[in-house]
C-alpha positions, 0 to 999 in steps of 0.5 A, spaced: 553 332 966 558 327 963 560 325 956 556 318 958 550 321 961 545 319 955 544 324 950 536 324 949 532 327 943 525 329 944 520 329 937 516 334 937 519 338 942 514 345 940 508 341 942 505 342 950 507 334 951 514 336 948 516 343 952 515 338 958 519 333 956 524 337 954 524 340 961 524 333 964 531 332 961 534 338 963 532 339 970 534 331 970 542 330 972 541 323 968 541 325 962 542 330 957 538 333 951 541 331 945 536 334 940 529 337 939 525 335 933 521 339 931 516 339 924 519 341 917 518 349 916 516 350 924 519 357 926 523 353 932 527 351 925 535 354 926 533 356 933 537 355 941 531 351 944 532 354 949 530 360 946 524 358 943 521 356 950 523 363 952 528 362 956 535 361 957 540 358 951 539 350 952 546 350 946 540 345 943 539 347 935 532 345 934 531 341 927 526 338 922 531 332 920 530 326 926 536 322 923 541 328 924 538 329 931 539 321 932 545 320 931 549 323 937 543 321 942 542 314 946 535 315 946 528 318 943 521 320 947 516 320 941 509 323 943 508 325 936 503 320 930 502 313 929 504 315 922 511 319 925 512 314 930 513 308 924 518 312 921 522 314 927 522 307 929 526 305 923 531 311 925 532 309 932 533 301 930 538 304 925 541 309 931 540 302 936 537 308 940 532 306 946 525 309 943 519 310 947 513 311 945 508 315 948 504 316 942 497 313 942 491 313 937 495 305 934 491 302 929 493 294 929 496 294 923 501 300 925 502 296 932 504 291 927 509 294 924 513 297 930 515 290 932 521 289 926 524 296 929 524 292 936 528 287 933 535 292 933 533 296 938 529 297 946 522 299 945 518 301 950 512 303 948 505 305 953 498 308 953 500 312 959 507 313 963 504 315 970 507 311 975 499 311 978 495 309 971 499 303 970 498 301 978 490 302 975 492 297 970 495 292 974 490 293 979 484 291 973 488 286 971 487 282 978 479 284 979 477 282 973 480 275 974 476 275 980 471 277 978 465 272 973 462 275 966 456 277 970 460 283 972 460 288 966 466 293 965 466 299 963 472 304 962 470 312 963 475 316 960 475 324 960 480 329 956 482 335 954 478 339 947 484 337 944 485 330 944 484 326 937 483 320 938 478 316 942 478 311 946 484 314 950 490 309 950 490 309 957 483 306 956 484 302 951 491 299 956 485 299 961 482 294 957 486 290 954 488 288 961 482 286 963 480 282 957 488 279 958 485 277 964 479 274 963 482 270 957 479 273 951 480 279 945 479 286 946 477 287 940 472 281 940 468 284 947 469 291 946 464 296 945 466 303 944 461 308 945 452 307 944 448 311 940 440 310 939 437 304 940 442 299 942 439 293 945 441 290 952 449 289 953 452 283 951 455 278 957 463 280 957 463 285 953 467 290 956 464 298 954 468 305 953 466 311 953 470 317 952 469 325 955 472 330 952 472 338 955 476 343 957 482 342 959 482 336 963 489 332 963 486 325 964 481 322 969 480 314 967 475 310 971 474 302 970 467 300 973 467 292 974 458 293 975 455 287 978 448 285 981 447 290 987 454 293 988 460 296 983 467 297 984 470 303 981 478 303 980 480 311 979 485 315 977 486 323 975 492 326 973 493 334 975 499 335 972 503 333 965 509 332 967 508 326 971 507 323 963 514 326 962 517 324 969 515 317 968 517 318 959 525 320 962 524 314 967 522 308 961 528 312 957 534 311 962 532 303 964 532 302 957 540 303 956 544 298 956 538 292 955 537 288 949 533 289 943 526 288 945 519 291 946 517 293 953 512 296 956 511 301 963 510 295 967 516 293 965 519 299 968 516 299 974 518 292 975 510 291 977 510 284 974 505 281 970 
């Protein structure tokens, strides 16, 4: 490790994604751990990261104060709140510090308002950092252009009990690929969930429903339904840390590059 190998900060460092992320940095011999932000009154406050996960020093002190923590990294991994991630914006835009974005649960408004952020700084932000989901998202993209209005999309996805938020963003990245596809607004054709009596489907619209149980990390499904036949697109994730590996990913391509936003397409180099 060197002087020159990116410093990365890691907000919300205590929660489960967080210990991954942390993790992910240090085994990794590009970068290295440049602060761990944790929220105000958290007993990490004060304390070796290392420490706090158990195990060896780090020589990381984890704080409750983001713009301490920037302003000796090149880099920050938020998988935190919308909320959160709107003031963390602003500081990594200060700090001309590659942000990536793992948070879900964005209303439109709040999307909006990241984008003066990425006007001073490298934005990446994305539903789902796997490699295999954002292969899922290209791959829905191509059959929904293929395929006519007469087939019915639905996006199944399935979580953990603890998730907040649904649909997924992965599901909703899986269905704005394929309302892209075919031309239209997500928000115009999406139907989130049904309950009672809800009268037969709209043509093109494209349905979500979302399972949550256990301690399921993530299965998405995205079933294009025509007369006689369907085609299922799949994808199931075993193991977190495949969204911490493909976060430290996003966060390394992003040195160097020009103000902008991006996504994980974008970093995969899987074109559009």
């Amino acid at each position: 490790m060197t002087e020159t190998t990116p410093g990365i900060v890691i907000m919300g460092a205590a929660g489960r994604m967080g210990r991954m992320l942390v993790q992910a940095v240090c085994d990794s011999d590009q970068a290295r751990l440049a602060g761990a932000v944790v929220r105000e009154g958290h007993d990490w406050v004060g304390q070796d990261v290392g420490h706090a996960m158990g195990g060896p020093a780090m020589g990381v002190i984890a704080t409750s104060d983001p713009l301490e923590a920037m302003a000796r990294a090149q880099g920050v991994i938020d998988f935190t709140t919308p909320e959160t991630t709107l003031e963390i914006a602003h500081l990594a835009a200060q700090a001309r510090a590659v942000h990536v974005i793992g948070t879900t649960g964005f209303t439109d408004t709040q999307i909006e308002k990241l984008v003066p952020a990425s006007r001073h700084c490298t934005q990446i932000r994305a539903g789902n950092m796997s490699l295999g989901v954002n292969l899922l998202t290209g791959l829905t993209g191509m059959v929904a252009a293929a395929l006519d209005e007469g087939w019915d999309i639905e996006v199944v996805e399935a979580h953990h009990n603890q998730k907040a938020d649904a649909p997924s963003g992965t599901a909703l990245m899986l269905g704005e690929a394929a309302a892209k596809a075919r031309g239209v607004t997500l928000s115009q054709v999406a139907d989130r969930g049904r309950d009672g009596i809800t009268g037969a489907r709209t043509e093109g619209h494209i349905g979500f429903s979302a399972i949550r149980g256990g301690d399921i990390v993530g299965e998405h499904d995205v079933i294009f339904a025509g007369k006689g036949e369907r085609i299922v697109l799949r994808h199931m994730a075993t193991d977190r840390m495949i969204f911490a590996r493909g976060a430290l990913r996003a966060v390394l391509w992003g040195q160097g590059r020009p103000p902008g936003q991006h996504d994980m397409i974008d970093v995969l180099g899987l074109g559009r």
